[in-house]
Each structure stands twice: as C-alpha cells, then as structure tokens.
PATIBA-230480 format. One line per field, with one value per residue (C-alpha): z, x, y. Coordinates in steps of 0.5 Angstrom, whole numbers, plus 500, padded with zeros to 3 digits. Layout:
% residues N
up	c(Z_...) .
east	c(X_...) .
north	c(Y_...) .
END
This chain:
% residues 338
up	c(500_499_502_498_493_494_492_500_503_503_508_516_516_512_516_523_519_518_525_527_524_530_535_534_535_541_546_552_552_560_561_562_568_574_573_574_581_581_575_578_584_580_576_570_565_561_556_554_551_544_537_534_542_543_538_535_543_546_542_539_546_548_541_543_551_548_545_551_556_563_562_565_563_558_556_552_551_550_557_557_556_563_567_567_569_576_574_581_580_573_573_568_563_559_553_550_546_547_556_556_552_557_556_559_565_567_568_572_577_578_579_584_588_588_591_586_586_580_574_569_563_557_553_549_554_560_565_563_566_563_565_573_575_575_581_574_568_562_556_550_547_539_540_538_531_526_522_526_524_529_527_531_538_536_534_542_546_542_544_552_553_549_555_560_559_557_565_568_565_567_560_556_550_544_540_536_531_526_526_525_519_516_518_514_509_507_508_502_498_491_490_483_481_479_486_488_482_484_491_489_484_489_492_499_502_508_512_514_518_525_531_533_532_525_520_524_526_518_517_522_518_511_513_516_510_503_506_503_506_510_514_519_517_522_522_515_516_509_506_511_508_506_499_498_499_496_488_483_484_492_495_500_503_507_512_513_509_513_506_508_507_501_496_500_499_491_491_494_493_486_482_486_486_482_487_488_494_495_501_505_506_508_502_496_496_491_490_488_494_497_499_506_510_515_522_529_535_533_525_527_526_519_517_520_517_509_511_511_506_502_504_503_496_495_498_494_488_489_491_498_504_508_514_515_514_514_519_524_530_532_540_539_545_549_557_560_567_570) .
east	c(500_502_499_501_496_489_487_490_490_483_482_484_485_491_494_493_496_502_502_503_511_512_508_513_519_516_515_518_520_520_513_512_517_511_506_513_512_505_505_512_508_502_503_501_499_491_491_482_479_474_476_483_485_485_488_494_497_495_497_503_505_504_507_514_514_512_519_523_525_523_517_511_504_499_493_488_480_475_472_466_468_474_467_467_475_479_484_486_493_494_496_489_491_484_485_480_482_475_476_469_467_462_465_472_468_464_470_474_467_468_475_474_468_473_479_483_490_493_489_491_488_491_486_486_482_484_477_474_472_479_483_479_477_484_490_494_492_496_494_496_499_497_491_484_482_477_478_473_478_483_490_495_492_493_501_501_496_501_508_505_504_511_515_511_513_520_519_517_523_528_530_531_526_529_530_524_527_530_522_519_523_521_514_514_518_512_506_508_511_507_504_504_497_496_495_491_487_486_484_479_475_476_469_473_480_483_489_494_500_503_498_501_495_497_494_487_488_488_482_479_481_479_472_472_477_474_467_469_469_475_477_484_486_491_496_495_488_489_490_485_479_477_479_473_469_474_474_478_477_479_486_489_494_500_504_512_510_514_518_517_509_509_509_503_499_502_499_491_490_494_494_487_482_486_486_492_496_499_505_508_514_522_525_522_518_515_508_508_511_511_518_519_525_528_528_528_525_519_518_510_509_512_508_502_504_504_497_494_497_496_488_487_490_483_479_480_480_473_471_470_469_475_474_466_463_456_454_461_462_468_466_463_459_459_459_453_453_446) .
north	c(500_506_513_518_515_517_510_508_514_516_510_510_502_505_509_505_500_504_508_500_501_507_504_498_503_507_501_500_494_493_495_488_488_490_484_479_478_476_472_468_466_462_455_458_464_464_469_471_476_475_475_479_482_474_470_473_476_470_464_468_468_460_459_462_460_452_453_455_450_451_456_456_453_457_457_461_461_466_470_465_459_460_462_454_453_452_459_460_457_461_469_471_476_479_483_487_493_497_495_495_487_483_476_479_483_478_473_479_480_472_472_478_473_468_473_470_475_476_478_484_488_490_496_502_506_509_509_503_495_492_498_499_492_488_489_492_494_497_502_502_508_506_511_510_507_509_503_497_492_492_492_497_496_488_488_493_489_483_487_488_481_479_484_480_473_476_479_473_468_474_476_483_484_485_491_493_497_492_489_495_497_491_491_498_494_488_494_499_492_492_485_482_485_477_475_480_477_471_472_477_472_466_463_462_465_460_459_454_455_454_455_462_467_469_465_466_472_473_470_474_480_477_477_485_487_482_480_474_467_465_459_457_450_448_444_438_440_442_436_432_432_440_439_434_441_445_448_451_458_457_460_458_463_459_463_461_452_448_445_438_439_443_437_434_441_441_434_434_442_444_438_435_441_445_451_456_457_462_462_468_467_469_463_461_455_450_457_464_466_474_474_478_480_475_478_474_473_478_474_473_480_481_476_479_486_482_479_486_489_482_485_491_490_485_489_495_491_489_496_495_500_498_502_500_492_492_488_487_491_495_492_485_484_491_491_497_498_496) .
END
C-alpha cells in the first residue's frame, strides 16, 4: 500500500496499519516487567479475551513459551468458556482493545468473587472495566482506531503481552527497530496484480499454517476487510478431508510452509482440486510466494503485517468500504452497567 495514492490514503484502516510500524519503534520493551512478580507466583498463564484481541497475542504467546524449556504452563480460551475453568492457580491476563467486552468483564466479576489474586488488562482505553476492575491494567499508547478492523491495537495488545513472558522468565525484549522496518517494508510492497486477481475471484479464501494466531487472525480479518468467506485449516488439515468440499476458484494462503508438506499440499490441492496456493514467506517455496524479510524473534509480526497488505489490496480490487463492513461491529458484545 501506498499513502500518497488516494486509492489508500482515503481510507483509516490505511493509516492505522501503517501507525503500526511507529508503535512497534515507540514500545517500551519493560512494560511487562510490573506483572512478574504475580505472574511468577501461580502455575501458569491464560490469555482470554474474544476475536483479534485473543487470537494473534495470546496463541502467539504460547507459541513462542512452548519453544522454551522451562516455561510456565499456558493456555488461552474465550471470556465464556473460562467461566467453566478452575483458574486459581494461573495469572489470568484479558485483552480487549475497547475495555468494555461483556464476556471478559463478567469473567473478572467472577475471579473477584473467587478472591483470585492475579489477573490483568491490557486495553486501548483508560476509565474502562478491563482498565479499572484488574490489580493491574496496561493502556495501549496505538491511540483509538476509526477502521473497525483492528489492526495496530493487535500488534501493542500482541507487544504488552511479549515483555510479560520475557519479565517473567527473566529476559530482555528484543529490540524492535529491525522488526519495524520490516513490517514497513511488507506494508508498502507492491503484490503481483495477478494474485490479487486470484484471490479476489476466489469462492472461499483459507489459511494454513502453525497455531500462532497469525494465519487465524487472517482469516478473521479477510471477513472484515473482503467480505469473502474464509477458514483456518490448522496444521495438514489442509489435505485431510476439506478438499472434498473445495474447488478451483478457491486460494489457500500459507504462512511460512513447512518445506517438508509443500509437495503434499501441491499434490491434493493444486494437482487434486486444481486451486491456487499462495505462500507467504521468507524463502522461495514450491507456489507463487511474497518474499518478506527474515527477522528473529518477532517474524510472526511481519507475516502479519504481509497478510493486511495482502488484503487491503483484494478489498480495493473488489471496491469494498474497508473501513466500515455492513454487519460487523468494532466491539462484539458490549458491557452496559445496570
């Protein structure tokens, strides 16, 4: 994308996305560090929240502890569903980029009727439930977003979340800067026209790749941005039944193939059902692939960043209203005191 053509720049989705790259190099890395102690103290860690405040910071996050020895137990699920869970031994952290979701504030009125000691917020807004009702809150700097698919308040809510686990297992945080030149690098990329094509005319857009929130996160956000149908086929799911229902004019979008499934993928999806995959990723792979930069500990952001630009590009080609969908809310279930 690019904002000095009015073809972007008319739109706030735009700019927010692009606001990310500043809010990646403004972070202060040791936010996390006032939640260690009472993290370090219970078992484990929950992440909840609902839809993009959950999926890419809190299965990002278990993502990367599950590849270091020694670390604590996480989980995450939605607000609802941890009504039903025994939590009292896990440091419960909610994220909800309004502060005000009703499945997330009902859980903390529970957790205070249980006395539990250690759960936290992490918001966009100050004066809210998720920033008042916790022993600790944090509140994003991004600023508010006009656009209702959130995109920079995911990347902060995502960042707050990174300098917690970092605290609690006693590391530094990266430095950010190489990882926000990169992100700005995969926004303003030009995409070959051709696979904007194809995913504009596709029936049904989906997802593969690890379960670290990227790749759903996508999905979520090809609803808001396309209005298309899209799924997250975890792991081989891909070539484990769903091709019975899959047909030509269908993409799959692979985030960063694992090389050694790339011919099983050609073989059912391409060669089988005659559909086109498409691979985000840092090398070249067997599929028309957007090459994005190679950066360490924070990669998972870069793909993300590629996703939206990936995107926007197929909601402008199919002349949507990007900022506004017709049905979808910027918050899903809104809390209103009695």
């Amino acid at each position: 994308m690019n904002l000095t053509d009015k073809k972007y720049s008319q739109y706030s989705l735009t700019k927010e996305m692009l606001e990310t790259v500043e809010v990646m190099r403004n972070f202060d890395v040791n936010i996390g560090k006032k939640y260690s102690a009472d993290i370090k103290a219970k078992k484990g860690i929950f992440y909840t929240g609902e839809g993009s405040s959950r999926l890419f910071p809190g299965k990002r996050a278990i993502y990367e502890t599950m590849k270091d020895s020694g670390h604590k137990p996480s989980a995450t699920d939605g607000a609802t569903q941890a009504l039903e869970y025994d939590l009292s031994d896990y440091a419960v952290i909610g994220l909800s980029n309004s502060g005000k979701t009703k499945e997330l504030v009902r859980l903390y009125h529970k957790l205070t009727k249980d006395n539990h000691n250690a759960f936290f917020g992490i918001t966009a807004f100050d004066n809210t439930p998720v920033a008042d009702l916790p022993k600790q809150s944090t509140v994003l700097s991004c600023g508010p977003e006009m656009a209702v698919a959130a995109t920079k308040s995911v990347i902060e809510q995502a960042l707050v979340v990174d300098s917690i686990v970092h605290a609690v297992n006693d590391k530094e945080m990266p430095s950010l800067e190489v990882a926000a030149n990169a992100v700005e690098t995969v926004l303003t990329q030009e995409i070959d026209p051709e696979l904007i094509n194809k995913i504009a005319n596709a029936g049904t857009i989906y997802f593969a790749g690890r379960n670290n929130g990227v790749a759903e996160e996508l999905t979520l956000k090809t609803n808001e941005i396309t209005r298309k149908k899209s799924d997250y086929l975890e792991g081989t799911y891909a070539a484990h039944g769903i091709e019975e229902v899959q047909n030509k004019e269908d993409v799959i979008i692979v985030i960063d193939p694992f090389e050694a499934e790339e011919e099983k993928f050609k073989e059912c999806l391409v060669d089988g059902v005659g559909l086109t995959i498409i691979a985000i990723s840092t090398r070249d792979t067997i599929f028309p692939t957007i090459k994005i930069p190679k950066v360490d500990h924070y990669q998972n952001y870069v793909e993300l960043a590629a996703g939206w630009n990936l995107l926007v590009d197929t909601g402008i080609k199919l002349g949507i209203e990007i900022d506004k969908p017709v049905r979808a809310r910027k918050v899903g279930n809104e809390f209103i005191p009695e």
